[in-house]
C-alpha positions in Angstrom: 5.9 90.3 105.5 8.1 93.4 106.9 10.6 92.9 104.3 8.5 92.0 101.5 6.9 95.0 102.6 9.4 96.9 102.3 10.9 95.4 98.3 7.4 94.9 96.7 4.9 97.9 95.8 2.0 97.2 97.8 -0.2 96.4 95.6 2.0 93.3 94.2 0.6 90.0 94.1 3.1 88.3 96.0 2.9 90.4 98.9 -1.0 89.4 99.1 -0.1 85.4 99.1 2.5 86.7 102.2 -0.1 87.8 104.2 -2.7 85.7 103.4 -0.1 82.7 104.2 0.9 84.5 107.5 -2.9 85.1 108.4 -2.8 81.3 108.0 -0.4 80.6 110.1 -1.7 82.9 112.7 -4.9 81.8 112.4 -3.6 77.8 113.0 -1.8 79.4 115.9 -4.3 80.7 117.9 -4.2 83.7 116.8 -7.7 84.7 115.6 -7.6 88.3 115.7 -4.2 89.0 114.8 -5.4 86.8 111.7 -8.3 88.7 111.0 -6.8 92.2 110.8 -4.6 91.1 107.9 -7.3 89.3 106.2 -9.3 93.1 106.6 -5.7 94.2 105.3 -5.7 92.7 102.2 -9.4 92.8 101.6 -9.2 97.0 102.4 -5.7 97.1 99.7 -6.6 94.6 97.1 -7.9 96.0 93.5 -8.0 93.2 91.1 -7.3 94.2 87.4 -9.9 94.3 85.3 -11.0 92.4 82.5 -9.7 94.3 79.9 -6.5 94.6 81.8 -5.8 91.0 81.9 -6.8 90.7 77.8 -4.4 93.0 77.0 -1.9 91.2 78.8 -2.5 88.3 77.2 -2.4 89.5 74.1 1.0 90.5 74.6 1.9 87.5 75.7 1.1 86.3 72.6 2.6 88.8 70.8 6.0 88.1 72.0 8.6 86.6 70.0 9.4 82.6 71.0 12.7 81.6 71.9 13.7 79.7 68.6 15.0 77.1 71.0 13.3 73.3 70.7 14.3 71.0 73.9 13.8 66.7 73.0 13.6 64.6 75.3 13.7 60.9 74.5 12.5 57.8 76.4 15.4 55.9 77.3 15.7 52.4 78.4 17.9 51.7 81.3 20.4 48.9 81.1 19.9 46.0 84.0 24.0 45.9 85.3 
């Protein structure tokens, strides 16, 4: 989490799933309270986007130009040697 903490904003959605899989851990450890605080942690920090927020990102998803590049992949049979 410390170093995570220290590259990521702390807001980012990966640091989140660090703590929430460290609380985890914790938590299957023994470790209740030490669990708990970072479960207050990331309830205290964490601000969903709203729903407008995630349309528009979507839409400029779809917006985006595709690749141009088509990948086939064809069923082969294997020889018996």
């Amino acid at each position: 989490e410390h170093v995570r903490g220290q590259l990521l904003p702390f807001d980012h959605p990966d640091l989140y799933a660090t703590k929430y899989s460290l609380a985890e851990l914790l938590e299957a450890m023994g470790e209740q309270d030490e669990a708990n605080v970072l479960r207050q942690e990331i309830i205290d920090t964490y601000d969903p986007p709203s729903s407008s927020e995630t349309e528009k990102a979507e839409e400029e998803d779809k917006e985006e130009e595709p690749l141009g590049r088509v990948v086939v992949v064809e069923k082969t049979v294997a020889s018996k040697s």
